[in-house]
C-alpha positions in Angstrom: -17.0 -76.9 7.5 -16.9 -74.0 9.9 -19.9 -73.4 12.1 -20.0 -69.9 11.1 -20.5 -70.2 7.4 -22.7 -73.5 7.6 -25.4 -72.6 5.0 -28.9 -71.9 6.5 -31.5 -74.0 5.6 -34.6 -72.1 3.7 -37.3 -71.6 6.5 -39.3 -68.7 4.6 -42.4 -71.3 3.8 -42.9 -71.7 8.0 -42.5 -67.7 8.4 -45.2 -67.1 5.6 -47.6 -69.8 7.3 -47.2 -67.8 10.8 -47.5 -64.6 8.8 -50.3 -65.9 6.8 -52.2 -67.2 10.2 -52.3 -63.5 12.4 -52.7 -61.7 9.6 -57.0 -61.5 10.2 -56.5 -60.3 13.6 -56.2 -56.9 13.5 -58.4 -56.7 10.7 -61.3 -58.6 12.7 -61.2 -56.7 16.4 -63.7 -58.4 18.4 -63.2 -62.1 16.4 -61.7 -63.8 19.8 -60.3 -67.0 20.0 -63.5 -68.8 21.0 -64.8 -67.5 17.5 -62.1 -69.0 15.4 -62.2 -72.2 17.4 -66.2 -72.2 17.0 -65.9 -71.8 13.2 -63.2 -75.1 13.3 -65.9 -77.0 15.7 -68.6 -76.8 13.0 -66.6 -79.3 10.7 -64.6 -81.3 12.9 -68.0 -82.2 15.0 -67.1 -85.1 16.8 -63.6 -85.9 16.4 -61.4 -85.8 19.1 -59.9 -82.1 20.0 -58.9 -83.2 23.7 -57.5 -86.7 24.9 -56.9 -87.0 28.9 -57.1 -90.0 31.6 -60.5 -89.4 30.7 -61.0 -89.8 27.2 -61.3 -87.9 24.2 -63.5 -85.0 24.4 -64.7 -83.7 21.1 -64.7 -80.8 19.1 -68.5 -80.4 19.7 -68.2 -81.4 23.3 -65.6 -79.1 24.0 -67.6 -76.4 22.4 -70.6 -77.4 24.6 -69.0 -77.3 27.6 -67.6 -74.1 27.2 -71.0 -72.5 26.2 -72.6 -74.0 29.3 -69.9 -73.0 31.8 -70.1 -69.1 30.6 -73.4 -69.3 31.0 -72.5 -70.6 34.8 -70.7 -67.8 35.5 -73.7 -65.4 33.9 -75.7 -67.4 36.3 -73.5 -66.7 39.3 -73.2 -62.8 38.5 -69.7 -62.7 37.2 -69.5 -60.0 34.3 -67.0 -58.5 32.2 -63.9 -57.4 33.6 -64.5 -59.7 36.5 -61.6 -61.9 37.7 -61.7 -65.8 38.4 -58.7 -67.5 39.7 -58.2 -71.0 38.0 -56.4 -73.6 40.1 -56.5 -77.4 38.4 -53.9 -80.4 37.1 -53.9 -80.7 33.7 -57.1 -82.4 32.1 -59.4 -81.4 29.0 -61.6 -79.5 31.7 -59.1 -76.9 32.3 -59.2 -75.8 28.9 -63.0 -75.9 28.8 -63.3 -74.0 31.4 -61.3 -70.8 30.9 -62.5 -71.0 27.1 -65.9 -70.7 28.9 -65.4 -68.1 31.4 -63.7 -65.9 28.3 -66.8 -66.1 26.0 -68.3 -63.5 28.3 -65.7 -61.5 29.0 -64.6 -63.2 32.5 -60.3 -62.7 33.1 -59.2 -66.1 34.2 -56.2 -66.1 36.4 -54.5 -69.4 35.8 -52.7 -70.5 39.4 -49.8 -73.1 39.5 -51.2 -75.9 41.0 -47.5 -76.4 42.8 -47.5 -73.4 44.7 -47.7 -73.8 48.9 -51.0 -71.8 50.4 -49.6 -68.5 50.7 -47.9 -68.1 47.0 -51.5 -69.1 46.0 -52.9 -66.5 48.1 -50.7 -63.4 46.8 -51.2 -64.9 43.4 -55.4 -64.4 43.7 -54.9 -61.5 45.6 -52.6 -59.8 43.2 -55.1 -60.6 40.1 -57.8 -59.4 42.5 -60.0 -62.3 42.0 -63.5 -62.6 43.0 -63.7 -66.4 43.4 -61.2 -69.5 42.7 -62.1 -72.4 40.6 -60.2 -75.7 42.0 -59.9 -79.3 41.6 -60.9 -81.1 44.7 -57.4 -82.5 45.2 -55.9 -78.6 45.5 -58.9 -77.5 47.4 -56.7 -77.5 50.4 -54.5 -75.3 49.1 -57.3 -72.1 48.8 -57.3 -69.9 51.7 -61.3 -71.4 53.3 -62.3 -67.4 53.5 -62.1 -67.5 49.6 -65.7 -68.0 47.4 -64.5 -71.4 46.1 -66.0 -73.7 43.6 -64.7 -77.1 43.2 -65.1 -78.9 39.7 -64.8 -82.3 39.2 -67.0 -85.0 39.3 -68.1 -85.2 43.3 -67.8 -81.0 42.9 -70.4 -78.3 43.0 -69.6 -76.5 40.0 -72.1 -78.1 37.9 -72.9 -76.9 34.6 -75.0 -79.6 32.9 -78.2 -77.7 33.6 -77.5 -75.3 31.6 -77.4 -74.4 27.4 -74.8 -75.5 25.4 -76.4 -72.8 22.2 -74.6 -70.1 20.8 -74.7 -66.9 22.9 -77.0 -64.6 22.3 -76.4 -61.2 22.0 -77.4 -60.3 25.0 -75.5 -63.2 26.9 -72.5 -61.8 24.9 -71.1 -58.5 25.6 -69.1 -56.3 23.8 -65.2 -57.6 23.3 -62.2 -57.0 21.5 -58.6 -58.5 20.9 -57.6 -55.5 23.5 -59.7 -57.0 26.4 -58.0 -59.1 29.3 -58.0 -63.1 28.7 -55.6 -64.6 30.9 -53.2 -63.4 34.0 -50.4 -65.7 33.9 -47.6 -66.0 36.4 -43.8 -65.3 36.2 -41.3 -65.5 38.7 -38.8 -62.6 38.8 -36.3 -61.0 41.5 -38.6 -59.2 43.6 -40.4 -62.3 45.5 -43.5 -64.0 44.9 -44.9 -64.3 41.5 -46.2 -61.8 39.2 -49.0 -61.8 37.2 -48.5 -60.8 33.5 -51.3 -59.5 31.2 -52.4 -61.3 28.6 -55.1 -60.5 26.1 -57.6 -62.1 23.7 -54.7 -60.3 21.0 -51.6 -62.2 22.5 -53.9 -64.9 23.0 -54.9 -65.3 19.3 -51.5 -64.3 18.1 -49.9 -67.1 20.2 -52.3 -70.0 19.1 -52.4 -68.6 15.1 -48.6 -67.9 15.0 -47.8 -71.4 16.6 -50.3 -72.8 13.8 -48.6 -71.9 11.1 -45.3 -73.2 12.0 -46.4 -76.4 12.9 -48.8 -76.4 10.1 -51.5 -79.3 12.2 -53.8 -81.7 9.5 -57.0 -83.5 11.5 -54.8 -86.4 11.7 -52.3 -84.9 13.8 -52.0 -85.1 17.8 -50.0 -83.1 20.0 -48.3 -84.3 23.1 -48.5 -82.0 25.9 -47.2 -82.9 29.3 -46.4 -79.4 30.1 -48.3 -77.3 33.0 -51.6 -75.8 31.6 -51.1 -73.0 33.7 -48.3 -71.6 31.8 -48.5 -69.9 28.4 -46.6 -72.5 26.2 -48.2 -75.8 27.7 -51.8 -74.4 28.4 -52.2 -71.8 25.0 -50.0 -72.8 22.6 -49.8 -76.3 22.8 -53.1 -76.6 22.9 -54.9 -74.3 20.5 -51.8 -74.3 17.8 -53.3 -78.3 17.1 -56.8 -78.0 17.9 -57.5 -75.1 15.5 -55.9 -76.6 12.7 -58.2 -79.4 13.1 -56.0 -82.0 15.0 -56.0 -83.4 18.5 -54.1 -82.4 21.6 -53.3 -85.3 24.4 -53.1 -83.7 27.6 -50.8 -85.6 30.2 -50.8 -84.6 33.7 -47.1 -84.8 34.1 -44.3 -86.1 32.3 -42.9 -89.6 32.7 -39.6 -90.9 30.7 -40.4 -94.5 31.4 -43.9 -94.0 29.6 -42.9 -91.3 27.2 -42.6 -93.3 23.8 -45.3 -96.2 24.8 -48.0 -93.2 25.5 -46.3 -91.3 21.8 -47.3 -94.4 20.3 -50.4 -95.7 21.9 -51.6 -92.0 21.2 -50.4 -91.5 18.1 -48.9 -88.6 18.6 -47.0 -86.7 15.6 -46.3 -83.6 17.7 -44.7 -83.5 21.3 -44.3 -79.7 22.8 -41.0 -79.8 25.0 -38.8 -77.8 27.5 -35.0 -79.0 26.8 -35.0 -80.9 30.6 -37.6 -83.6 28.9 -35.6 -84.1 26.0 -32.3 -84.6 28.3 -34.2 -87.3 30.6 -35.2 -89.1 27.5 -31.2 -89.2 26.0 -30.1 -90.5 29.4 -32.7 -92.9 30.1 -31.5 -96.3 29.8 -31.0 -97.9 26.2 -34.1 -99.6 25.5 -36.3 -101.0 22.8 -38.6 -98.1 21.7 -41.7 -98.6 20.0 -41.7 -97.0 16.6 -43.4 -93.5 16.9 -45.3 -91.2 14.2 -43.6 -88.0 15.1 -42.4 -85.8 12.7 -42.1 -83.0 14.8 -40.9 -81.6 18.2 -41.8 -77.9 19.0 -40.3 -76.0 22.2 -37.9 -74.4 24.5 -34.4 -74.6 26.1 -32.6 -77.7 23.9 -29.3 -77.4 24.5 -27.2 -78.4 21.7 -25.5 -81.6 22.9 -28.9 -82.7 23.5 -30.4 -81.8 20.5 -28.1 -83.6 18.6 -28.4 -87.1 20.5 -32.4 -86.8 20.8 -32.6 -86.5 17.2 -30.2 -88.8 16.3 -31.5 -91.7 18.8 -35.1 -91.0 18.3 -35.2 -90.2 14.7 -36.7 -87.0 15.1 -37.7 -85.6 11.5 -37.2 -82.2 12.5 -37.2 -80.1 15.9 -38.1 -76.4 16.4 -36.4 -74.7 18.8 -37.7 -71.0 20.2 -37.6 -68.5 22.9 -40.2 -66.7 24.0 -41.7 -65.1 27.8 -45.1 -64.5 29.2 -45.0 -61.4 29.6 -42.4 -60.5 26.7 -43.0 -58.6 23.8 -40.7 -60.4 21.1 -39.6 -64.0 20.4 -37.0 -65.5 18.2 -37.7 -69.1 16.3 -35.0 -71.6 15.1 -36.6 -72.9 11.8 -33.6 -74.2 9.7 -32.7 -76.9 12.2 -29.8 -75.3 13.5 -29.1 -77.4 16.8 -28.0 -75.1 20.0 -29.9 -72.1 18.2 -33.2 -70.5 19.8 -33.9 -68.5 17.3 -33.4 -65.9 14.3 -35.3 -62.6 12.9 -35.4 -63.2 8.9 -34.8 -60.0 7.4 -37.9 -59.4 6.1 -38.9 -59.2 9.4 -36.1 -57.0 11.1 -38.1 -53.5 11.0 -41.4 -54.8 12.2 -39.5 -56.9 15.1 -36.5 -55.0 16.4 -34.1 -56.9 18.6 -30.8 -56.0 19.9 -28.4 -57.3 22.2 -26.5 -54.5 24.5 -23.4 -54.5 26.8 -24.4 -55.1 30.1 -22.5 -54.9 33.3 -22.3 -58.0 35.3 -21.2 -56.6 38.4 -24.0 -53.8 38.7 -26.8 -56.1 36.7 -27.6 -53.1 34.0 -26.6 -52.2 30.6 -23.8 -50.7 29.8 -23.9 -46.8 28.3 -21.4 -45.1 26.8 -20.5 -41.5 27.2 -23.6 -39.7 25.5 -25.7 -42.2 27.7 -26.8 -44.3 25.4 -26.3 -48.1 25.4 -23.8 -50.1 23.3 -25.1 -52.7 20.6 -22.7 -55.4 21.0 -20.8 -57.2 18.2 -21.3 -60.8 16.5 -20.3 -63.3 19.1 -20.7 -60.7 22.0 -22.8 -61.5 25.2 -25.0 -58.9 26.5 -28.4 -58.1 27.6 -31.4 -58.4 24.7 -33.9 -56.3 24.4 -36.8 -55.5 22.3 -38.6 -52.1 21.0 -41.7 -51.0 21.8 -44.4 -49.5 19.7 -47.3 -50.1 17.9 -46.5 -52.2 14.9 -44.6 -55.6 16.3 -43.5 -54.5 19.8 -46.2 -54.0 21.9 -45.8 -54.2 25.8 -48.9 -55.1 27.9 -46.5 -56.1 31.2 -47.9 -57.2 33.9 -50.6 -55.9 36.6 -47.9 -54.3 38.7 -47.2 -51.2 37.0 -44.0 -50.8 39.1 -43.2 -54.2 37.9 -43.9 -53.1 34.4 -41.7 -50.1 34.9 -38.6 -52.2 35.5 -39.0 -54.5 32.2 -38.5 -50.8 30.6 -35.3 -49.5 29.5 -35.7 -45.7 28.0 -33.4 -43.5 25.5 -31.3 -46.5 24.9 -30.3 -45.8 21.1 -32.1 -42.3 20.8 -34.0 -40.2 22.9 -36.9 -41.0 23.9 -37.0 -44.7 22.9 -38.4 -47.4 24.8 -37.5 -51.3 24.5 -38.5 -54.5 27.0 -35.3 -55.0 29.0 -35.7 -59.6 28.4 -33.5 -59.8 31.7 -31.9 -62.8 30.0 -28.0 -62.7 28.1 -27.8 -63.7 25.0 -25.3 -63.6 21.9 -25.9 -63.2 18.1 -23.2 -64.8 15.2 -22.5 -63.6 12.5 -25.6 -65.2 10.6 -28.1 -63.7 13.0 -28.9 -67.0 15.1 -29.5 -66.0 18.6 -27.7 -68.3 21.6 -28.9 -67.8 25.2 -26.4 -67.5 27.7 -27.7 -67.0 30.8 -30.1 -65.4 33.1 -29.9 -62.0 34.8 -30.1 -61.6 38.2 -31.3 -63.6 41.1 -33.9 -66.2 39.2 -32.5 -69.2 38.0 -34.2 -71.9 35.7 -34.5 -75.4 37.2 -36.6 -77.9 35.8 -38.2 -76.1 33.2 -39.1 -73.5 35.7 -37.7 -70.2 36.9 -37.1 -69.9 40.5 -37.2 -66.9 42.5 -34.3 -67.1 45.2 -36.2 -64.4 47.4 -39.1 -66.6 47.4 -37.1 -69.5 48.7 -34.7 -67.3 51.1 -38.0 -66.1 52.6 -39.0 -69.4 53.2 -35.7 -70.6 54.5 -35.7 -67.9 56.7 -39.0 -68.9 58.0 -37.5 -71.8 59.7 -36.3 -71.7 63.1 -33.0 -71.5 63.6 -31.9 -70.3 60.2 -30.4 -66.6 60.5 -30.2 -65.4 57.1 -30.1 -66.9 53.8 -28.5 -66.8 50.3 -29.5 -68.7 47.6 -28.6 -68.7 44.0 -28.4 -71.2 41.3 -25.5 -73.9 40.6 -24.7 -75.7 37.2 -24.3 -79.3 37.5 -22.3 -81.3 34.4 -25.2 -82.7 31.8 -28.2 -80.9 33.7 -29.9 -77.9 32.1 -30.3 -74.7 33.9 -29.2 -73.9 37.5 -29.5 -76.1 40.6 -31.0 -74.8 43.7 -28.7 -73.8 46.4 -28.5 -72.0 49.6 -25.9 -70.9 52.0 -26.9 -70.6 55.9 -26.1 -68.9 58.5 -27.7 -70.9 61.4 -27.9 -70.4 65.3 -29.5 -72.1 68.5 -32.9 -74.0 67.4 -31.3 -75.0 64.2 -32.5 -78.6 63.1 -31.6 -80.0 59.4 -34.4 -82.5 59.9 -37.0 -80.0 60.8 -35.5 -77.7 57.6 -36.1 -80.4 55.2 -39.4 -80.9 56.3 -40.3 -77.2 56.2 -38.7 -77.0 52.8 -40.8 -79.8 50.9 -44.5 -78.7 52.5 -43.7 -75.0 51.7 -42.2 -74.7 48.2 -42.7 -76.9 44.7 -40.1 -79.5 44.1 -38.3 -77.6 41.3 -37.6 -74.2 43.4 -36.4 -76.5 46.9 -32.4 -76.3 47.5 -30.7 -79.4 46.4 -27.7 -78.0 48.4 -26.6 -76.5 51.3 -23.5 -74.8 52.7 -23.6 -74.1 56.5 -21.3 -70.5 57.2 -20.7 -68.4 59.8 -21.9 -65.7 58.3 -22.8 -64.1 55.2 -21.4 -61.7 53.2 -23.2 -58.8 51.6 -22.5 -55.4 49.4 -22.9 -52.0 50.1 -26.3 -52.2 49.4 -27.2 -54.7 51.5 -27.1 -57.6 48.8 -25.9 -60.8 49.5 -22.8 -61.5 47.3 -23.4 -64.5 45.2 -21.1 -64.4 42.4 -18.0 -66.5 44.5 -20.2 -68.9 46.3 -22.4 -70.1 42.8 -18.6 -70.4 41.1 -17.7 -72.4 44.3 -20.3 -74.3 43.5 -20.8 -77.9 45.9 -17.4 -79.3 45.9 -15.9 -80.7 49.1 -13.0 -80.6 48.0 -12.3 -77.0 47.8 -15.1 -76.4 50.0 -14.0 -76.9 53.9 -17.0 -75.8 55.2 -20.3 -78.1 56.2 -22.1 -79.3 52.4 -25.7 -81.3 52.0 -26.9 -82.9 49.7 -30.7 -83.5 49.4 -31.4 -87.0 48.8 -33.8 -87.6 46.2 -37.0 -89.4 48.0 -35.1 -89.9 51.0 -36.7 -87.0 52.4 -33.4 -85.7 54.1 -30.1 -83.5 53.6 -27.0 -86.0 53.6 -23.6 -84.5 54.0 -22.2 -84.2 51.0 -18.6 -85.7 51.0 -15.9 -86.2 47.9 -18.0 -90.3 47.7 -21.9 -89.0 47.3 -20.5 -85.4 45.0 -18.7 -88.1 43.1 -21.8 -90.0 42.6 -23.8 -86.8 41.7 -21.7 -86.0 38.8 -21.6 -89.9 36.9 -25.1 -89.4 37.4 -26.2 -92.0 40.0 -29.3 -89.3 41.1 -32.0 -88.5 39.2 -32.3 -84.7 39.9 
């Protein structure tokens, strides 16, 4: 049977869940998330709601410990509309304390615990934090001028002195769904990270909405190796299970080799993914498996080949696929099972969500208008740019703190005058049943490793390095990985030393956003504008053989750049490296 007239499978039950669960918000203004999770605490008592290296921590305990660490920060004279900069791995304590610090009104920046010392400090800078909250391990990374409290056990933010009772009303102050929750970061083209708003609305929306599509009993546990510090692994992973009752196991990091033995020793029947996880568990080795409970797997960026063969090998009852950004103000789900697919908009839905996908010039990274200056809507099966409306009823836009930032998301008198939609920077295509396919990412960022990397971040740190001239980087594809591999072209002089750069490379920047290769030039080319042309050297990609000049490969945990000859690029694509 064609693709294109494959029947769609009947998803309206999941949509009416996820309507049914965000329908009280608006209704109930100042019932926050700590409200609804208080109200599921009072029957689930002690049963587990989080499961790290630590143990289970209960419903009751986690209410208890977030009770007592807002009344910390009353203690330490943080009020509403104060700023505290979270910077922890992932563990049950995390989501305590931000719960905590919300209850009374406290905006919790939540910092990626992967970033070198000065991303970190821009990022509590930028959120205009009074004090940072760290585990002892990251301590390190916290500029020392900084008021810094270190949890953990051997740390000084102690909280067991004080009440673990309901707030009072005067502990409490006023708050609604409009109020700030969370600043979350984002990469994007302009440099170091940005920090998007979120509030105790998007907040509840994300943990409700998520709720009813996965539909969590008591008896189900989520898996969750994804960062807490990011929307997906730290709200919706997390409060989707817990407030229907169930359990989330928090993992630190993800491992393929213990993936399936912690699934089963956990019981897990959920597992939140990004599409990378799924791919290292289709090409691990063939081994025997013990049998699993799953009967679902929720999450982002499963490419189709790999959807197919996880499902198949793992017998997965039934994977949901969606796509969805921080600081975005629309997402598209893939309910019916449609492999390759992030997402649809039933029809029922269409007014209150309005998506659209425009032309879009490649060459001069905007939208394409036509001659009355507004832009085109493109066809089934026709790449361009999607974008979303703004206004009051599904497609509100809270940004980020940057207003200029903000700014640039907006694209204005794009179908009539006076209109306003979120420009998603990402390209995307629509067929002719309304599934949504991504295509690929505007602009400079690229996605590697379930992360999007900024290549002015890395250029400026390349460029830091003596020796180095100027730098271009941009993303390459390599056959059966997702996303875009690190890469960076060089123009090098006197002082140049590849040993030097490697080391400077892995202290300054996180694993995911550090060049796998390198091209040594002359010089580098640039536009008009003073833009480094990238187009030609990503298609070039990291072949020797069409490349003459000098390649390098980063050797994974060899700790050095290898040239990269026809023998190791061979060896790169049968997949001898695990990148």
């Amino acid at each position: 049977m064609n693709a294109a007239a494959a029947p769609v499978r009947s998803s309206n039950a999941d949509w009416l869940r996820a309507l049914q669960a965000v329908a009280p918000i608006e209704k109930q203004p100042t019932r926050l998330l700590a409200d609804v999770f208080d109200e599921v605490a009072q029957s689930r008592g002690d049963a587990p709601a989080l499961i790290d290296d630590r143990g289970a921590m209960s419903f009751a305990a986690l209410q208890a410990r977030s009770l007592q660490q807002a009344r910390w920060a009353l203690a330490q004279g943080f009020r509403k509309g104060d700023v505290l900069a979270l910077a922890m791995e992932n563990c049950a304590d995390y989501v305590a304390i931000w719960l905590g610090l919300n209850r009374v009104g406290v905006t919790v920046a939540l910092l990626n615990p992967n970033l070198a010392r000065e991303a970190t400090t821009h990022c509590i800078s930028a959120a205009g934090a009074k004090a940072v909250i760290v585990s002892p391990r990251l301590r390190s990374a916290i500029d020392p001028r900084l008021s810094i409290y270190t949890a953990g056990r051997d740390g000084d933010l102690d909280v067991s002195a004080y009440s673990s009772e309901a707030l009072t009303d005067s502990e409490r102050p006023a708050l609604t769904i409009a109020d700030h929750a969370l600043y979350i970061y984002t990469s994007g083209t302009t440099g170091l990270p940005k920090a998007a708003i979120v509030s105790h609305r998007r907040v509840l929306n994300w943990a409700l909405w998520f709720k009813g599509l996965v539909d969590p009993k008591p008896d189900d546990r989520m898996y969750d190796c994804l960062p807490l510090c990011h929307s997906v692994g730290g709200v919706v992973a997390v409060w989707a299970t817990v407030l229907g009752g169930g359990a989330t196991v928090i993992r630190e990091r993800f491992s393929a080799s213990r993936f399936w033995d912690e699934i089963a020793a956990f019981d897990c029947t959920l597992f939140q993914y990004i599409g990378e996880l799924c791919r290292y568990l289709v090409t691990a080795p063939e081994g025997e498996a013990p049998p699993h409970r799953l009967r679902l797997a929720i999450g982002n960026g499963l490419r189709e080949d790999v959807w197919r063969a996880f499902e198949k090998r793992f017998s997965i009852p039934h994977i949901v696929e969606f796509y969805a950004a921080t600081e975005s103000n629309f997402s598209l789900y893939n309910l019916d099972g449609e492999p390759g697919a992030i997402g649809r908009t039933p029809g029922f839905l269409a007014q209150t969500f309005q998506t659209r996908i425009v032309a879009f010039d490649v060459e001069n990274e905007r939208p394409l208008r036509n001659d009355e200056g507004r832009c085109i809507a493109c066809g089934p099966d026709e790449a361009g740019e999607a974008i979303a409306k703004i206004d009051t009823r599904g497609g509100a836009f809270e940004g980020y703190l940057d207003k200029g930032a903000s700014d640039k998301k907006i694209l204005r008198d794009v179908f009539a005058p006076g209109d306003a939609w979120m420009r998603s920077g990402d390209l995307m295509k629509k067929d002719a049943r309304g599934f949504f396919f991504f295509v690929d990412r505007i602009g400079d960022t690229f996605r590697w490793k379930g992360e999007n990397v900024s290549t002015f971040e890395v250029a400026q740190t390349l460029g830091a390095c003596p020796g180095v001239l100027d730098a271009n980087v941009y993303g390459v594809t390599i056959e059966g990985h997702d996303g875009r591999a690190g890469m960076a072209a060089l123009a090098v002089g006197e002082g140049f030393d590849l040993a030097a750069l490697r080391a400077h490379v892995d202290a300054s920047l996180p694993a995911y956003a550090r060049p796998l290769f390198l091209r040594i030039r002359d010089g580098l080319e640039i536009t008009d504008t003073f833009k480094h042309k990238k187009t030609t050297l990503a298609r070039e990609g990291f072949d020797p053989r069409a490349i003459s000049e000098a390649l390098y490969f980063a050797l994974p945990g060899e700790g050095v750049y290898a040239p990269l000859d026809e023998t190791l690029h061979g060896a790169i694509l049968a997949g001898a490296f695990r990148l």
